[in-house]
BAKE-183034 format. One record per residue (C-alpha): y, x, z. Coordinates in nm, 3 decimals, m for minus. Layout:
REM residues N
<site yy="Y" xx="X" zz="Z"/>
...
//
This chain:
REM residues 285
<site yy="m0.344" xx="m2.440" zz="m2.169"/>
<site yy="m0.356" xx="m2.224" zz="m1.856"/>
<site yy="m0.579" xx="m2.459" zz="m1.677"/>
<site yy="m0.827" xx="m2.438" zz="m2.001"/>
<site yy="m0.839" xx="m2.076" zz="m2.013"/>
<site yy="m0.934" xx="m2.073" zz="m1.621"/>
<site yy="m1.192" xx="m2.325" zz="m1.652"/>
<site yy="m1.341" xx="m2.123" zz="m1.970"/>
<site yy="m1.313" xx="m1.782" zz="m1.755"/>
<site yy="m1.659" xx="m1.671" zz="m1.649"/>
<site yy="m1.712" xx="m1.784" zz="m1.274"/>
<site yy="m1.738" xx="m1.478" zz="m1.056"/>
<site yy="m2.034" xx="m1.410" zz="m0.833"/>
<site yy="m1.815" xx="m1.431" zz="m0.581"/>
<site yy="m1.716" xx="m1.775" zz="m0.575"/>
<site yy="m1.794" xx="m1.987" zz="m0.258"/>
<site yy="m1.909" xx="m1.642" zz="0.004"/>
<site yy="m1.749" xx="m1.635" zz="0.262"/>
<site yy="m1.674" xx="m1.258" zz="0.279"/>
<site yy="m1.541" xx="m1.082" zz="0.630"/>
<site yy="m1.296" xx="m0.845" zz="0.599"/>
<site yy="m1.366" xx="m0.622" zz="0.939"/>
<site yy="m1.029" xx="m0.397" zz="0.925"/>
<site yy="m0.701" xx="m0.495" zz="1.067"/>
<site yy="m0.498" xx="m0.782" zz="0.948"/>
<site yy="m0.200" xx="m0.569" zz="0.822"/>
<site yy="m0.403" xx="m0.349" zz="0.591"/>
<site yy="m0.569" xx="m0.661" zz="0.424"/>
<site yy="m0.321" xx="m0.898" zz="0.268"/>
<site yy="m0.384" xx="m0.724" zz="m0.103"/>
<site yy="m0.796" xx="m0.754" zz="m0.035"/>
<site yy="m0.783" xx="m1.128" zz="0.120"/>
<site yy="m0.570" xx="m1.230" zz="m0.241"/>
<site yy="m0.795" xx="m1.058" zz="m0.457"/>
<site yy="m1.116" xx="m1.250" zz="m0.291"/>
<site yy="m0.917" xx="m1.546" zz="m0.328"/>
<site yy="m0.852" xx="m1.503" zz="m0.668"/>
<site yy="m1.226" xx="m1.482" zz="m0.721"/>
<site yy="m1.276" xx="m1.798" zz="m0.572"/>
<site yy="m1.438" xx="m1.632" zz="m0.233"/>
<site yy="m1.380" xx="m1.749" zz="0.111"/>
<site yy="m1.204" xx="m1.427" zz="0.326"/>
<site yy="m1.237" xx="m1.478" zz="0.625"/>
<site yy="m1.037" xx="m1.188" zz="0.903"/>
<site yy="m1.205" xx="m1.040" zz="1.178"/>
<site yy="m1.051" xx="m0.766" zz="1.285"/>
<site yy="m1.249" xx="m0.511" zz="1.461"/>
<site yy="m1.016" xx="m0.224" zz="1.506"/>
<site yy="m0.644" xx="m0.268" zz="1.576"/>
<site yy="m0.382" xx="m0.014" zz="1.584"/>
<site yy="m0.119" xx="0.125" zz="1.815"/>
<site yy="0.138" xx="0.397" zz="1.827"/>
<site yy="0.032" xx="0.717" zz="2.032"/>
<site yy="0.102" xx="0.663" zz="2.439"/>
<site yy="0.353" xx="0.959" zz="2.376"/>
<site yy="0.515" xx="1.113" zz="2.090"/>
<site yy="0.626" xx="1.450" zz="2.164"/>
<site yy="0.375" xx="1.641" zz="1.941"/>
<site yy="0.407" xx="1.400" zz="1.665"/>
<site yy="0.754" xx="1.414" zz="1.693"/>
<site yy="0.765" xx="1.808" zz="1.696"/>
<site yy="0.557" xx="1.831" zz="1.364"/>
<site yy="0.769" xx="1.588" zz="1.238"/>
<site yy="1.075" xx="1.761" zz="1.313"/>
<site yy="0.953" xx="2.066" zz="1.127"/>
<site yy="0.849" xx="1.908" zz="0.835"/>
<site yy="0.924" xx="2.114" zz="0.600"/>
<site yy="0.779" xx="2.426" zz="0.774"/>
<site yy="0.446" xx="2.336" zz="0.710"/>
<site yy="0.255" xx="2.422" zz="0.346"/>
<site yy="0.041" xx="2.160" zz="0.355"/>
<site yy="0.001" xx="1.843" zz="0.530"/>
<site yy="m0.343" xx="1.640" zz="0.488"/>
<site yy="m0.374" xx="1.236" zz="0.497"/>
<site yy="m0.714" xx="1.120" zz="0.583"/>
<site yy="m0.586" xx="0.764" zz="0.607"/>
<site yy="m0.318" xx="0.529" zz="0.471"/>
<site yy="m0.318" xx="0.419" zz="0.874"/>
<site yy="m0.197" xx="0.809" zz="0.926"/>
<site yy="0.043" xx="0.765" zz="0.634"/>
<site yy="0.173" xx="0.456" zz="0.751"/>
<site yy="0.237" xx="0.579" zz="1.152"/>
<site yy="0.404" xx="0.912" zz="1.026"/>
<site yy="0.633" xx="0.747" zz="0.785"/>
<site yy="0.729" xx="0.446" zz="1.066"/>
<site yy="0.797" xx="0.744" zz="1.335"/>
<site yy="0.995" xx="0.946" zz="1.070"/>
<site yy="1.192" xx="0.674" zz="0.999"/>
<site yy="1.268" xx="0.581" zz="1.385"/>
<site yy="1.392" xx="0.924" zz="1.393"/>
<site yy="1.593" xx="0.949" zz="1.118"/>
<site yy="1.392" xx="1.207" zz="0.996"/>
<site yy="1.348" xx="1.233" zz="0.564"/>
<site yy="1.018" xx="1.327" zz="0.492"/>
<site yy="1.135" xx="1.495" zz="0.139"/>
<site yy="1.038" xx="1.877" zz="0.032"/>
<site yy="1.269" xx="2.143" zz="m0.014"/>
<site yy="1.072" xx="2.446" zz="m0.233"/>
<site yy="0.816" xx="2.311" zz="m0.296"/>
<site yy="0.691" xx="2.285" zz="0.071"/>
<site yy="0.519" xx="2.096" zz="0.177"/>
<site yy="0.213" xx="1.992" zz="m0.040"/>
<site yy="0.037" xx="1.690" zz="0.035"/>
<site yy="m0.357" xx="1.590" zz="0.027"/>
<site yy="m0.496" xx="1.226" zz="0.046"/>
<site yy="m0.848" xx="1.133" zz="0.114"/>
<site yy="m0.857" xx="0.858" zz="m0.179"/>
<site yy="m0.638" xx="0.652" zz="m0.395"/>
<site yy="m0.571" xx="0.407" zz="m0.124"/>
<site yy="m0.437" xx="0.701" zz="0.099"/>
<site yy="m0.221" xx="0.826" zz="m0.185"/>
<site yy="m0.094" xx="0.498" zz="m0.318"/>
<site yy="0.012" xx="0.445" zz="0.031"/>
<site yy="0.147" xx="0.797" zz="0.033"/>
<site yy="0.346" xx="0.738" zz="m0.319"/>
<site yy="0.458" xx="0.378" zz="m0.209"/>
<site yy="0.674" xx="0.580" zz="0.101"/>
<site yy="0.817" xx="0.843" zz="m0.134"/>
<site yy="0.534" xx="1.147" zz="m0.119"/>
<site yy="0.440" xx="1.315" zz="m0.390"/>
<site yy="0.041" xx="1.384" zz="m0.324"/>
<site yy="m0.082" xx="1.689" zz="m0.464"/>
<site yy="m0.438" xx="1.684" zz="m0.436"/>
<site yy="m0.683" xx="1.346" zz="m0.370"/>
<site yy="m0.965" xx="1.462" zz="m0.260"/>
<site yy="m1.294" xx="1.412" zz="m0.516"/>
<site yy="m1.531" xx="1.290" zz="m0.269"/>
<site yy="m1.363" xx="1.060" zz="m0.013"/>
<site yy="m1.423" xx="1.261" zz="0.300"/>
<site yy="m1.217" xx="1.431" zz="0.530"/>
<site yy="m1.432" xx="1.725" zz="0.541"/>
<site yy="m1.376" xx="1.727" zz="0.192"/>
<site yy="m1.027" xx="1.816" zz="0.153"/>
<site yy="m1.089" xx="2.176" zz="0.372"/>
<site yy="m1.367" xx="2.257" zz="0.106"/>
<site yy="m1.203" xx="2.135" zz="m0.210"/>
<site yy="m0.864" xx="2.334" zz="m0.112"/>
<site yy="m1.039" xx="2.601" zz="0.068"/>
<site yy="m0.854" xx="2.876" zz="m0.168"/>
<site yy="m0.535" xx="2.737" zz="m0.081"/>
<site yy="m0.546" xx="2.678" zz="0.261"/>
<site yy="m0.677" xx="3.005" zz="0.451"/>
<site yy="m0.414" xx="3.138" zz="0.662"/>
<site yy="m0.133" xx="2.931" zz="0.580"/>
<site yy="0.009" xx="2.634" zz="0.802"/>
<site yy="m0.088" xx="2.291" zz="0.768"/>
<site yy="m0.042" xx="1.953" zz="0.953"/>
<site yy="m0.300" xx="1.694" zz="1.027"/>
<site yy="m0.180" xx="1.372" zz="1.142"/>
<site yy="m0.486" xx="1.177" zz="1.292"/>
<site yy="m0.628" xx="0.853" zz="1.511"/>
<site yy="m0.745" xx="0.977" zz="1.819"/>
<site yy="m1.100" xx="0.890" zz="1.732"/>
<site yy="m1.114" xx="1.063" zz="1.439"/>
<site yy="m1.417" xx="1.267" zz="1.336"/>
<site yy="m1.347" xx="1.609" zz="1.448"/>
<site yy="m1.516" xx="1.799" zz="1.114"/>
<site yy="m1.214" xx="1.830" zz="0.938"/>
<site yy="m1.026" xx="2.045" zz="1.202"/>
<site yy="m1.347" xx="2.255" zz="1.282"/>
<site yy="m1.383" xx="2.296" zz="0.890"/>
<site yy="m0.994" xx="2.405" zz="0.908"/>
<site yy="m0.982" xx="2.653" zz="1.128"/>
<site yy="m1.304" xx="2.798" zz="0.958"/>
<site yy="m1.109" xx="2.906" zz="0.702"/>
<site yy="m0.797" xx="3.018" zz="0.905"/>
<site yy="m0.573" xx="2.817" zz="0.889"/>
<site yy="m0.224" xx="2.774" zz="1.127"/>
<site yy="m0.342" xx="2.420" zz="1.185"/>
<site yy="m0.152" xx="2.162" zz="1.388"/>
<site yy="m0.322" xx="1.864" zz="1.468"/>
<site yy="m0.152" xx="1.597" zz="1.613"/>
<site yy="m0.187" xx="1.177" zz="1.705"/>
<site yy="m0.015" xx="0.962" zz="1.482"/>
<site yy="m0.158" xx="0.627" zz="1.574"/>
<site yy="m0.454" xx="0.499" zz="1.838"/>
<site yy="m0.772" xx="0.288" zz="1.685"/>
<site yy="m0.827" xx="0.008" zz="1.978"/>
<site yy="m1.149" xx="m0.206" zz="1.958"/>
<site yy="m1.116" xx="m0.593" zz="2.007"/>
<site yy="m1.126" xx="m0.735" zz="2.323"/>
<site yy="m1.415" xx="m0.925" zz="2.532"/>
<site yy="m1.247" xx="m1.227" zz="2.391"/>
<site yy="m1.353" xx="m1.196" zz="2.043"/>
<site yy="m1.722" xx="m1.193" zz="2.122"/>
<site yy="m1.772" xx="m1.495" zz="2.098"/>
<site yy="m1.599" xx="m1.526" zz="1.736"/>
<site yy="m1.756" xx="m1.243" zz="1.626"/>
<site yy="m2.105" xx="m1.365" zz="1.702"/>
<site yy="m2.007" xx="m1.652" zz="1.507"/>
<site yy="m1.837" xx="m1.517" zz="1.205"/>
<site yy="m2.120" xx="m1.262" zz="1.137"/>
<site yy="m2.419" xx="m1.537" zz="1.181"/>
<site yy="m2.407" xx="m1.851" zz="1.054"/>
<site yy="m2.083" xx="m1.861" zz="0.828"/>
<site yy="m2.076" xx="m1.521" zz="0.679"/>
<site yy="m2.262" xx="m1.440" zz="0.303"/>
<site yy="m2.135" xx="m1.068" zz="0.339"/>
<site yy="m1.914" xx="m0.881" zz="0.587"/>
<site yy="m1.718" xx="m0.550" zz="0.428"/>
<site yy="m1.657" xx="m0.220" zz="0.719"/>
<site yy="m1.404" xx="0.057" zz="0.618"/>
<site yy="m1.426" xx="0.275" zz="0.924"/>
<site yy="m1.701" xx="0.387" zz="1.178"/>
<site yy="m1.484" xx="0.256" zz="1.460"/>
<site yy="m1.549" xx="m0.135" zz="1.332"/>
<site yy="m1.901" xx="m0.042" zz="1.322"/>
<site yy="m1.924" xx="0.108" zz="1.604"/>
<site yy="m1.749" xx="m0.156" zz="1.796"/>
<site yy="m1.910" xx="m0.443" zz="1.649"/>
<site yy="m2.238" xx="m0.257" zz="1.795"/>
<site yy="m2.076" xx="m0.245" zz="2.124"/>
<site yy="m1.987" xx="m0.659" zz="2.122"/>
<site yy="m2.335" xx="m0.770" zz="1.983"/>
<site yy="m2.575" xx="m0.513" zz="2.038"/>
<site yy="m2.723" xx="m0.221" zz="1.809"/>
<site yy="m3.019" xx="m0.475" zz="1.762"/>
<site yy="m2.839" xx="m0.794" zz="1.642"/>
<site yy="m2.639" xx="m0.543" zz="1.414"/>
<site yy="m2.961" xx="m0.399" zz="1.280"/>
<site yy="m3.103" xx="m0.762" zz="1.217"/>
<site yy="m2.792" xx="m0.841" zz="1.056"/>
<site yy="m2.876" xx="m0.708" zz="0.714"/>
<site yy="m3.157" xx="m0.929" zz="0.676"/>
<site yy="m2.905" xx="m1.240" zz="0.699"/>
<site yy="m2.595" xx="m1.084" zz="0.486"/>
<site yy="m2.484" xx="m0.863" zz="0.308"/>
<site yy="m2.328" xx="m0.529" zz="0.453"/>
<site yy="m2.054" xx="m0.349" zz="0.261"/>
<site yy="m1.934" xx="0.007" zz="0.324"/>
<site yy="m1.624" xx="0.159" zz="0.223"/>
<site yy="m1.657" xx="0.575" zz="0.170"/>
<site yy="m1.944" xx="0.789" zz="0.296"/>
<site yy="m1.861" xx="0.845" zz="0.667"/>
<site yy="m1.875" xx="0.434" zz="0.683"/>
<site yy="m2.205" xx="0.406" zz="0.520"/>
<site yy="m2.341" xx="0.693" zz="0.744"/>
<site yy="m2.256" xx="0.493" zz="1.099"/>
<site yy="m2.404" xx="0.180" zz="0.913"/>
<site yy="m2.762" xx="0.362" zz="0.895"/>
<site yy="m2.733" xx="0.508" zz="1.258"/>
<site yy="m2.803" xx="0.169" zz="1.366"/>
<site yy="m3.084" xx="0.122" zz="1.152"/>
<site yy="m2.916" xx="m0.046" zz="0.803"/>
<site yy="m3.065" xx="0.063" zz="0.543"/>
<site yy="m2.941" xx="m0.214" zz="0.252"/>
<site yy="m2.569" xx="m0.134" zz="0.252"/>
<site yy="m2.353" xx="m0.243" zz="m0.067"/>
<site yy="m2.119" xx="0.054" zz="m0.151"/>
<site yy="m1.790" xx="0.068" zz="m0.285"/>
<site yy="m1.759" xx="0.375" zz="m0.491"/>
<site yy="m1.386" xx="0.441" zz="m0.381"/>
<site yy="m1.174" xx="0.276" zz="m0.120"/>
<site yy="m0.964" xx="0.082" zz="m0.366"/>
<site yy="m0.983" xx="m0.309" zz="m0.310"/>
<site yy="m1.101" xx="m0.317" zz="m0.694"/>
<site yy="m1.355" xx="m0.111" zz="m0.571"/>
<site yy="m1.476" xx="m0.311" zz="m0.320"/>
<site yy="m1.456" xx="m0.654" zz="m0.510"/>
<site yy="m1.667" xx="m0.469" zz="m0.768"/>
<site yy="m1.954" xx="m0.401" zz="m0.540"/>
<site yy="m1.992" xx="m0.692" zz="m0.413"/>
<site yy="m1.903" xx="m0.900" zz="m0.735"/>
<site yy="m2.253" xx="m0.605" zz="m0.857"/>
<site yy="m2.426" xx="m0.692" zz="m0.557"/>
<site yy="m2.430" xx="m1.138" zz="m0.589"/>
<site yy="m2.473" xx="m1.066" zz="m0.928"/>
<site yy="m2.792" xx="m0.925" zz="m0.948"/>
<site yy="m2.946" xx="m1.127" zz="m0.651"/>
<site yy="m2.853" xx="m1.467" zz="m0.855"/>
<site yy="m3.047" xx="m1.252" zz="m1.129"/>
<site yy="m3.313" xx="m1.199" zz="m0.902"/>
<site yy="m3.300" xx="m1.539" zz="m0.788"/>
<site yy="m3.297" xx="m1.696" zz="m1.134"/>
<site yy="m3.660" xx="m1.461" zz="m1.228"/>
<site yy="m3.816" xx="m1.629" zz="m0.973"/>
<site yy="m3.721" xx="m2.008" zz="m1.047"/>
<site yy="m4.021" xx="m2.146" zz="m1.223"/>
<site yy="m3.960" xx="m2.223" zz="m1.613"/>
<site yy="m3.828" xx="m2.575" zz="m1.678"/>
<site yy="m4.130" xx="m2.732" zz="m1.773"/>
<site yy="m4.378" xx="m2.538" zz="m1.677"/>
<site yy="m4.725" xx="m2.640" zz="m1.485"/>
<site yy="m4.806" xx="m2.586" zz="m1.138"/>
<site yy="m5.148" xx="m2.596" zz="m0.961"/>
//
């Protein structure tokens, strides 16, 4: 009976693309099962990788006096992830005692990453931006003290926007975003021409370092040839400094999200496709 109910299941758009996931292999298990599910081809090619800070001492500080701060603010599960790991290797509880501190997530992936470690998240900010989070709590933030946890390529808005309004901010390094190495060139090249129907980006840095392997130009002609997917605002943005202008975009950065773009986008080019099949029957001169 179960096999009859699959077979009678409407077959997703999505069945037989090969679809790249660009971020790193830890962060993708849940997206590379749900693309299996819908009969897609994942394929992994990482191009950012992550790595503790070369020291800890300011991370480890903040961490230390945890409960000092009124606010801390998670602009990635990636930041989540590297404070809860160094907490941990410290024996360090990342609890609150009255009521302090409050915590902010970019999105629902930040905050279900945030929730799955223990944190209750306060605020998830409307619009998925870093920059966001400074204007959306901007009544509750001025002169009070607040930690930022951060990649050390991370766009430098947020803190600016911070101390705008005041704030006793202390940002520190929580993890390092690497690019791939010389090696994966030739992969890449690869992956992204010939076998690929649509390739998905969920930071700058894999755009920006997939420009750096191939080229702004080849990058730029690669939207003619597949599909480009964008996850969040600041992604989509680095995708049209290097000239893309067709760029499928997920409207969150959940990985039902990003299926449902892309299951949006097939869809309507196999509609497009299908209006300009000729009738079966019909004449031709």
């Amino acid at each position: 009976m179960a096999d009859a109910a699959a077979s009678s299941s409407p077959k997703s758009s999505l069945a037989s693309k090969r679809i790249v996931i660009t971020r790193a292999v830890a962060q993708s298990s849940e997206l590379l099962e749900k693309l299996a599910q819908h009969r897609a081809i994942p394929v992994s090619l990482p191009l950012v990788s992550f790595s503790p800070p070369r020291e800890h001492a300011a991370l480890d500080a903040a961490l230390r006096s945890w409960r000092e701060f009124d606010w801390v603010l998670f602009t990635s599960t990636n930041a989540v992830q590297s404070v809860v790991a160094r907490a941990a290797a410290l024996g360090i509880k990342l609890g609150r005692i009255d009521n302090r501190p409050s915590i902010a997530a970019v999105g629902p992936a930040t905050k279900e990453q945030a929730a799955k470690a223990g944190l209750v998240v306060d605020h998830v900010a409307q619009t998925h931006l870093g920059v966001a989070l400074a204007e959306e709590l901007a009544s509750q933030l001025r002169d009070i003290s607040v930690l930022l946890p951060r990649s050390d390529r991370a766009n430098p808005d947020l803190p600016a926007a911070l101390k705008k309004l005041g704030t006793k901010l202390t940002e520190v390094i929580a993890y390092r975003t690497l690019p791939p190495s010389d090696a994966d060139r030739g992969r890449v090249t690869k992956v992204l021409s010939a076998e690929a129907d649509a390739a998905i980006f969920f930071s700058p840095s894999a755009v920006h370092n997939l420009a750096e392997l191939i080229g702004k130009q080849a990058l730029a002609e690669l939207q003619s040839r597949i599909a480009l997917a964008a996850v969040g605002p600041v992604t989509s943005a680095a995708l049209r400094e290097y000239g893309i202008q067709r760029i499928v975009m997920a409207v969150d950065t959940t990985t039902n999200a990003v299926i449902d773009a892309l299951e949006s986008y097939f869809t309507g080019q196999a509609g497009a496709v299908a209006t300009r099949q000729p009738t079966a029957g019909a004449r031709h001169g």
